[in-house]
N, C-alpha and C positions, 0 to 999 in steps of 0.2 A: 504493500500500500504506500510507504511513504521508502522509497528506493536506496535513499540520500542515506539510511540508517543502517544499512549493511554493509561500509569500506572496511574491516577488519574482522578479527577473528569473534572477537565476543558482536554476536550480530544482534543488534539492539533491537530489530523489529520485532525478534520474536517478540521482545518483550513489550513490544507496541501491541501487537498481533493479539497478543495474550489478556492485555486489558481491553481491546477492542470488543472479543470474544465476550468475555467478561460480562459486558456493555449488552450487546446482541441478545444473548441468552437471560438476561434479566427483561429487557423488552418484550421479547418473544413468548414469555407468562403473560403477559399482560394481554388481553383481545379488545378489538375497537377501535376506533381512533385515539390518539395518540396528540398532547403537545407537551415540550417538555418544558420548565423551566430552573433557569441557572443560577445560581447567585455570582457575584460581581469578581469571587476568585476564581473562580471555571468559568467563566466565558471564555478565556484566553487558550488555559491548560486541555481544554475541550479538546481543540482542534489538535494539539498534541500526538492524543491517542485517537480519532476517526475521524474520518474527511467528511465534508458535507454533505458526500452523495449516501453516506450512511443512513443520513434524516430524509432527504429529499425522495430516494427509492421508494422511502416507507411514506411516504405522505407525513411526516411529522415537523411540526413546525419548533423550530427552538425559539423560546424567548426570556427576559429578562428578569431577575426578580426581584422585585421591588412595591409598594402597597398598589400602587394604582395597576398594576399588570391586569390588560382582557386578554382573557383566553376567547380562542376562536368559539365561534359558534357550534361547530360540529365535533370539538372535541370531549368526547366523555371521558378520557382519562388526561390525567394532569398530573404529570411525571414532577415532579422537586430532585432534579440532581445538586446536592449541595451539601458545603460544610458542617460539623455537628456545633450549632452554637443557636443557643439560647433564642437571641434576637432573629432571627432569620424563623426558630420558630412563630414569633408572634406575629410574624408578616403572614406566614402560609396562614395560620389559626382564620386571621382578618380574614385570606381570600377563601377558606372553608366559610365561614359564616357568610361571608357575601354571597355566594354561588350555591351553597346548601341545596336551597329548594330546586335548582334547575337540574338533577339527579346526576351530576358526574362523580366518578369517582377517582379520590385522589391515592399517589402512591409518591412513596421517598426512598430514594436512592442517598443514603450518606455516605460520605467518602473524606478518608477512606476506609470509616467502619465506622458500624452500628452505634449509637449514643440510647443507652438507656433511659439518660438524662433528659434526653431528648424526646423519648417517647412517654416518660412520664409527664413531660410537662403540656405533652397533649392529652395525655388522659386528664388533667387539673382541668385545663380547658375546655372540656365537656366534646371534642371532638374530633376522639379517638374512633369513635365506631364508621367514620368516612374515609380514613383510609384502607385501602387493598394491601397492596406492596409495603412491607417495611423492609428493604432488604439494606445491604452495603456493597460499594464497590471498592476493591480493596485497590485503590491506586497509588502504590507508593513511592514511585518515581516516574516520571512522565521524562520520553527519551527527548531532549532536546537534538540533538546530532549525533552522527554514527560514533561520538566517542563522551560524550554528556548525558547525564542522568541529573536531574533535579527534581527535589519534593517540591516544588514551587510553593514553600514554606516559608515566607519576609519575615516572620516574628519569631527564627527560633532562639537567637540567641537571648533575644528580651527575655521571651517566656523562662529559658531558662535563669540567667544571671540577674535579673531586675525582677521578673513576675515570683520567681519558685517553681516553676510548672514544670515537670521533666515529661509530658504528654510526649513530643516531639521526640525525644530518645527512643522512647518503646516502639513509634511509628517507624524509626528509621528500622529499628533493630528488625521487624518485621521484614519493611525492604529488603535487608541484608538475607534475608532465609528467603524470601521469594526470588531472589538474584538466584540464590543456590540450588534450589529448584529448579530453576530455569537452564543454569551452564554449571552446575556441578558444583561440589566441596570444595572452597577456598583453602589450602593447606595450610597457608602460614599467614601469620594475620599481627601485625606492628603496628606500635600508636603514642600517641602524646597527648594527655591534656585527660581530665576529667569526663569533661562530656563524652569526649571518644571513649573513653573505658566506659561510661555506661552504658554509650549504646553496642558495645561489643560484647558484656557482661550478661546484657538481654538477650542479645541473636545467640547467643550459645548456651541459655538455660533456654530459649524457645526452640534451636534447633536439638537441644537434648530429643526434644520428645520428637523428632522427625530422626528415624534410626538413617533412613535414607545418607544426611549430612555424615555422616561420622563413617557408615560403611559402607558407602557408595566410594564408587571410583573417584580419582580428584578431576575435578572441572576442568575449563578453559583456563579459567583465572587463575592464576600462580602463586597470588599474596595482595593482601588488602593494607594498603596503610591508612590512619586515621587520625585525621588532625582536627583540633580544638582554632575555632576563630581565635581564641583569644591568645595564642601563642607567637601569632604574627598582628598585633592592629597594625604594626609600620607599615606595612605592605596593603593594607585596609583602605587606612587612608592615604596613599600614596594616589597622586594622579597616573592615569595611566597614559601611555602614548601610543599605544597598539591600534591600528583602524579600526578594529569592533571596542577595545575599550571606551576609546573616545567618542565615539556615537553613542556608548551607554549611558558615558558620564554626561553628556552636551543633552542628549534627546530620549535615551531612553527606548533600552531594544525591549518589549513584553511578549513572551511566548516565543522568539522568532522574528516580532514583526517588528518593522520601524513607520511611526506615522510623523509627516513632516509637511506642513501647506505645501496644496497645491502648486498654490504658484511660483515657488520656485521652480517646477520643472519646467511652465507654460512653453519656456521657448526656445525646448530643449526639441521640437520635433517630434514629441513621440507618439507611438502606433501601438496600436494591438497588440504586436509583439514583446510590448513590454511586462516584465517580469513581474510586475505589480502592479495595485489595482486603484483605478483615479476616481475619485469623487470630485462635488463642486469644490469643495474646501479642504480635502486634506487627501495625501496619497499615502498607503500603507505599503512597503515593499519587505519583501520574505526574504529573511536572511538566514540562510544556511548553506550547506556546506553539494545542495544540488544547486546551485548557478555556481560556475565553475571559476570567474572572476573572484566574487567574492570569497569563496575557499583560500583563493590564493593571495587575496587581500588584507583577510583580518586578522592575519598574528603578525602582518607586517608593523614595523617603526612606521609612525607616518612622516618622517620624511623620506620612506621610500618606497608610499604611494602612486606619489606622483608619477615618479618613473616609470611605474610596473603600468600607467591605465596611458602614458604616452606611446608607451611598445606597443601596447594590446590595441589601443586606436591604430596605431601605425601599420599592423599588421592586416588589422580588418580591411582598411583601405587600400592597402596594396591587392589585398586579394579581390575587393570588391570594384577597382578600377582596373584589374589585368588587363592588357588588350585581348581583343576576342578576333584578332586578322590572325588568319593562317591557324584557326583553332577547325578542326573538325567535329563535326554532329557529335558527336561520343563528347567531346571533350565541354561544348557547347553544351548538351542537358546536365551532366556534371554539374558545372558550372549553377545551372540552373536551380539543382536538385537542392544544389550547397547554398544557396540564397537565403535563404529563411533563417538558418543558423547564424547564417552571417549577418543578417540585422539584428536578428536576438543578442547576438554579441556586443551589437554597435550600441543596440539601446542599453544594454548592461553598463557598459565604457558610459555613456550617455548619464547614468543615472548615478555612480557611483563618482562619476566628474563633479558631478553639482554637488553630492553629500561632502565630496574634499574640499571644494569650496568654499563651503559655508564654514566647515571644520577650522580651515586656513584662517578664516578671519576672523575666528574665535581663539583661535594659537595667537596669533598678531597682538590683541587686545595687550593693551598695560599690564591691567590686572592678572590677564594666566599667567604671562611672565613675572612678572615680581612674586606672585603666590607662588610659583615652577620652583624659583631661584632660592626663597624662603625653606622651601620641604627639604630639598637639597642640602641645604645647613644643615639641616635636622639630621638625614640621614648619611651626613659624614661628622656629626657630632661637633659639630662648631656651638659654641655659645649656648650650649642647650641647659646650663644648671641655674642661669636667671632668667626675669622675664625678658621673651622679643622684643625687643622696639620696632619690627616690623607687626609684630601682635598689638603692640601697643596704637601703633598709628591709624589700623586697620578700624579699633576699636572708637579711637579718636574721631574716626572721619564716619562712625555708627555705621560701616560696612555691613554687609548681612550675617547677622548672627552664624548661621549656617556653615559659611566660609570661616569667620573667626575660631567654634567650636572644632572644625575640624583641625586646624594649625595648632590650636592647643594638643589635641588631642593626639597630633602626630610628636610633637616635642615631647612629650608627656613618653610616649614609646620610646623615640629614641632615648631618653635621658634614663630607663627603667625607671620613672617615676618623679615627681616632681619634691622639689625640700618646701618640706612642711610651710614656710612662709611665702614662696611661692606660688603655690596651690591658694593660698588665702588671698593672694593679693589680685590673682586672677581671679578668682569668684569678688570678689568688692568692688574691680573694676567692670567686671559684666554688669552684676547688680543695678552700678550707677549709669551705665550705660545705656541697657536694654530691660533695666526695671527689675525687680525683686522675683519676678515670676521663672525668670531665666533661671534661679537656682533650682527649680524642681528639675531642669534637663539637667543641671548639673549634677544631683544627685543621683540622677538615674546614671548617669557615666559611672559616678565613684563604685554604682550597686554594681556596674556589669564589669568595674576591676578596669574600668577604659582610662579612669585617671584615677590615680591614687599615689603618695607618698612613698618616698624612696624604702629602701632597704638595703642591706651589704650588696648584694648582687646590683651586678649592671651588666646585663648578660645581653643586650643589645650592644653597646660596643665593645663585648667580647667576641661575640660568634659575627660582628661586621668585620674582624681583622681574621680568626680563624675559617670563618664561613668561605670569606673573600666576598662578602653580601653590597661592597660598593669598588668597581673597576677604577680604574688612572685613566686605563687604555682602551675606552668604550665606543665599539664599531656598533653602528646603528644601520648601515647598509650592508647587507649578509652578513650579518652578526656573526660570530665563534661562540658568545655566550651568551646563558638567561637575562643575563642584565640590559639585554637593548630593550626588554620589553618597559623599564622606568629609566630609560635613557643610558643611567650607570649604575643604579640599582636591582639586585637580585631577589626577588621575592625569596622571604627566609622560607616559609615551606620547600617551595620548587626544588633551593639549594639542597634542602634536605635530600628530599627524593631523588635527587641526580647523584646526591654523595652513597645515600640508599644502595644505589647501583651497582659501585663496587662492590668489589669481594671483601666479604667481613663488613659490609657499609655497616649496615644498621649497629652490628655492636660496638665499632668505632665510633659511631656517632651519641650515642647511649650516655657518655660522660659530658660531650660535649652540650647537649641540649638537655642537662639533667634543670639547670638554674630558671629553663623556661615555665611556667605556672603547670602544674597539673601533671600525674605520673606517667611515667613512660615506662610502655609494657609490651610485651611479645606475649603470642599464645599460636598453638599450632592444631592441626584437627584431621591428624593423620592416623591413619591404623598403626598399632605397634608390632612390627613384622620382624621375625628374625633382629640380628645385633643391632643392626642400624637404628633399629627400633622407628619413632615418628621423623628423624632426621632424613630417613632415604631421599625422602623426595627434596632437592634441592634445586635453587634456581638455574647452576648451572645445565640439569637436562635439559631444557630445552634448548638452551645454544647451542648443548654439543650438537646436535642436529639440526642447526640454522634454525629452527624456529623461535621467532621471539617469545619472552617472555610477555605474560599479559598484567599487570598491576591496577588494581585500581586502588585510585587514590580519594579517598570520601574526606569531605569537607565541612564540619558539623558546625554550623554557623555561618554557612556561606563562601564563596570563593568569589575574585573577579576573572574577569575576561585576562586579564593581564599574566596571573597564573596560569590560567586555562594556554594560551600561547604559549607563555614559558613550557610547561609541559609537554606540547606538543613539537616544540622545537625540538625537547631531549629525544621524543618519539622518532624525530626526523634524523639525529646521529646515527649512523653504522655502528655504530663502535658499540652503541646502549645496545639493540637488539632487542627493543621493547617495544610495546603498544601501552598505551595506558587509556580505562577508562575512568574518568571522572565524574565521580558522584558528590550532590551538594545538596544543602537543605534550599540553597536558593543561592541562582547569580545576585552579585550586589555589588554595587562600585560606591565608593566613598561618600558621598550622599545620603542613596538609598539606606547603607549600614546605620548612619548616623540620626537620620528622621527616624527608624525606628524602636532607636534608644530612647529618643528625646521626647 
């Protein structure tokens, strides 16, 4: 169904295919006409797992959910696919008591599991004997691309570090047992950080009771690493410069898609053959890893962009002005056949011009660059144990909170923690700045550990000289290392995982990242066979035999686009021998992390 999700060995459609299924066979109970509706976090993630001819074949209409929502006139059943939460019941309740008497019957699909909670609080509400269906659909990672997995989960690390809710662990843990299911018993399984131990602590008292996991053959997948947000925020807030980071942080990719006014494309020429789709006011274009441009575009530096869409035009155009004298019929329908393609291309070139564009002039501004040049300090440890006077000026001139809280917050990383008087001086200066209310986001930072007072450790400019986490010598056009994707900055995860790589990685690295929050642990889930015992299975078989190894690397509290590149850059070394898939509770770029702390 969705093609783009099967370029490597662990083939993610299945597990597209498998929640589709899923889907399918919960409808197919149901008799009658059919509409469904969503709430405001699935609308998006929807199209994820089934394409629109799924509802359209069936005559079923999908719509919004919200109080005013009309269902069609001829629909008797009235599907609720949606989150388990309180409010979103009170909404359904409303449209059960408005539509009562006109005899439909309603059914809920929760996802990605059944809420008790939630159907008691329709029986409270007297109208429980209306619904048919209570079932769940157990969605616990929606494939973004043939090497991405995300809960499309924005609130987990709040819930966890600020709310207390560890709901979001137990869901991952599930994930982790329905992967295995799906591609086999992970052998060896490494991590850091609290939340990753708990949600690894769960998938293996859940996979106890599945004998399958333990005495089944080992899988695709070779070894899981599992990392805690909170072990890198440097790299959180760090701006990104990757052409998909930068479009995350400026505009904002949701599910896939990027919406951006119309009118910047107006008079760019485009046709039918364009990859995305035009309204009067706003164009949505699908970014993945099937238009073959963009593949090749978004883990680039953006300044070497430009380059790569000047070739790609240059190319089109040579092909699409060849002379046609002295061409024969054969060569002439050729020619022909290959047209279509070759405008699809041109409109892509076309469309991804204008997105650099726009991008360009947003790099240009004052402001990125002094904000660019300020993080930079930070993350070579310049001047980071008093306050900024570039924080201060920012503050001065009532800059957007937004921008100001994140510069603290990356200082705050690099310095492992701010001294005790500087911490106070920045809250009294916010306070008087932006008003007394500001300290509530600021407290919500201290709860999620995102700023908080020094201690012995300063294990961020330890592992930046150990790690090698900032270059002298940073190649930003065909880079040699992870660090082009922050210009000279190495995302500390990535480094990890690349160091991972060698022989002995992980127990090498074991002392080195002991100082970072939260414990670092190995577990294994091999059968005990003759001497070797659960060690037999090692990473090196599969190199001896050219095949790579498969790693996935889980990201509990989110990842950016900037990692996601870096990683896949190490995927692109000969020398690694790896594929890696990446699993996250939600992409997030510096921003997004930061509004849902605050």
């Amino acid at each position: 169904m969705f093609s783009y999700l099967q370029r490597q060995r662990v083939n993610l459609q299945l597990l597209q295919e498998s929640s589709c299924r899923e889907l399918v066979h919960l409808l197919e109970k149901i008799e009658g006409n059919k509409a469904i509706v969503l709430d405001d976090a699935l609308l998006g993630p929807i199209g994820l797992i089934a394409s629109p001819s799924l509802f359209s074949d069936r005559g079923i209409k999908l719509l919004k959910l919200d109080k005013e929502t009309r269902f069609p006139r001829d629909a008797t059943n009235i599907i609720y696919i949606i989150r388990t939460q309180i409010k979103l019941m009170d909404i359904i309740v409303s449209h059960v008591l408005r539509t009562k008497e006109k005899g439909r019957l309603f059914h809920i699909f929760f996802v990605p599991r059944r809420s008790c909670l939630c159907i008691k609080h329709l029986e409270n509400k007297n109208v429980y004997g209306s619904f048919g269906q209570l079932e769940e659909l157990p969605w616990n990672f929606y494939p973004l691309d043939f090497d991405i997995l995300s809960m499309e989960n924005a609130t987990t690390f709040r819930d966890i570090a600020v709310d207390g809710d560890p709901t979001v662990l137990y869901q991952a843990a599930i994930g982790l047992v329905q992967l295995q299911r799906i591609y086999g018993r992970i052998p060896k399984i490494y991590g850091k950080g609290s939340m990753s131990q708990g949600v690894w602590d769960r998938a293996k008292q859940l996979g106890a009771e599945e004998k399958l996991l333990f005495n089944g053959e080992k899988g695709i997948i070779d070894q899981i690493i599992l990392f805690d947000r909170s072990i890198d925020f440097l790299s959180t807030f760090a701006t990104q410069l990757t052409y998909e980071g930068l479009i995350d942080e400026f505009y904002g990719i949701r599910h896939n898609q990027l919406t951006l006014p119309a009118e910047l494309f107006a008079n760019r020429g485009e046709d039918d053959v364009s990859p995305a789709h035009l309204t009067a006011e706003k164009k949505t274009i699908i970014l993945n890893s099937g238009e073959k441009l963009y593949a090749e575009l978004r883990n680039k530096n953006f300044n070497e962009v430009g380059r790569i869409l000047a070739r790609n035009a240059k190319e089109i155009s040579a092909q699409m002005n060849a002379s046609t004298q002295d061409k024969s019929v054969h060569d002439m329908k050729l020619l022909v056949d290959k047209l279509p393609v070759l405008l699809a291309q041109k409109q892509s070139v076309a469309v991804h011009t204008t997105i650099g564009e726009i991008i360009r002039k947003r790099l240009d501004a004052y402001e990125f660059t002094d904000d660019l040049t300020a993080e930079q300090e930070f993350m070579m440890c310049e001047d980071i144990e008093r306050p900024s006077t570039y924080i201060e000026d920012l503050m001065a001139k009532k800059s957007e909170l937004k921008s100001v809280l994140r510069l603290i917050c990356m200082q705050c990383a690099a310095a492992s923690g701010f001294k005790e008087k500087v911490l106070n001086y920045y809250k009294r200066e916010l306070a008087h700045v932006y008003g007394l209310e500001v300290l509530l986001k600021v407290s919500n930072l201290e709860k999620a550990g995102v700023l908080y007072t020094q201690s012995e450790s300063r294990a961020y400019a330890v592992l930046r000289k150990t790690l090698n986490l900032t270059v002298d010598d940073a190649v930003e056009i065909e880079p040699k290392d992870i660090s082009y994707v922050h210009s000279f900055y190495a995302p500390l995860t990535a480094r990890i995982v690349e160091l991972s790589l060698k022989p002995l990685g992980w127990q090498s690295l074991k002392s080195q990242i002991n100082n970072l929050p939260g414990p670092t642990f190995e577990d294994f889930q091999a059968q005990l066979i003759g001497i070797g015992g659960r060690h037999t299975s090692t990473p090196s078989e599969g190199s001896s035999l050219n095949i790579p190894r498969v790693v996935l690397v889980f990201f509990v509290g989110g990842c950016t686009f900037a990692e996601i590149a870096a990683l896949r850059f190490l995927a692109c070394q000969e020398d690694n021998n790896v594929e890696f898939v990446i699993a996250t509770t939600k992409v997030i770029n510096k921003y997004t992390f930061l509004d849902n702390l605050t």
